[in-house]
C-alpha positions, 0 to 999 in steps of 0.5 A, a space after each residue: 267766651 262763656 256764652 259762646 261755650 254754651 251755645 255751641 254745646 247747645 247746639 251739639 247736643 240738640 244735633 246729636 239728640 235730633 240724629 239719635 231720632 233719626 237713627 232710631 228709624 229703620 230706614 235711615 239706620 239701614 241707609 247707613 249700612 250699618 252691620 248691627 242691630 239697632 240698640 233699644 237704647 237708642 232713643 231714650 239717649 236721643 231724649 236725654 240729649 234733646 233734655 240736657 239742651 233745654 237745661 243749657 237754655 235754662 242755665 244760659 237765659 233763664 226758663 222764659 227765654 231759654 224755652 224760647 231759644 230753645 224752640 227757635 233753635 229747632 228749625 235750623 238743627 232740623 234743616 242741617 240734619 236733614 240736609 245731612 241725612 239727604 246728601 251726606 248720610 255718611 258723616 253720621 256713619 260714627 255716630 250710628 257704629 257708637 249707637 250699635 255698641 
């Protein structure tokens, strides 16, 4: 049950760091139609997420194999934010209005 717990929490917050990147672009902060200027801590949150990911690898696998969970998880938490950034920009409308405070 543990292990489950931190892979999904892995998973949570390489998403959350891979669209705080995404929303540190003009373009798609735009797109979300935000009202709000864009915060200048926007990315340094998206590295600190991306960052405590790679320390649920480590804690979960090691640092060998953690790494390697790590880089192996990247292509399919990229593919579901792009494909949410193309068909449902909506659903990260919460995050960008949490981001603009």
């Amino acid at each position: 049950m543990l292990d489950l717990l931190l892979i999904a929490s892995l998973l949570i917050f390489y998403l959350l760091g891979l669209a705080c990147l995404a929303l540190a672009q003009d373009k798609h902060w735009n797109e979300l139609n935000v009202y709000s200027q864009r915060q200048a801590w926007t990315k340094p949150v998206a590295w600190v997420s991306l960052t405590l990911s790679l320390l649920l690898a480590w804690a979960y696998q090691g640092v060998a194999f953690g790494s390697l969970i790590w880089v192996l998880l990247l292509p399919p938490s990229g593919y579901t934010l792009v494909f949410t950034l193309a068909w449902r920009p909506q659903w990260l409308r919460p995050l960008a209005k949490l981001l603009s405070r």
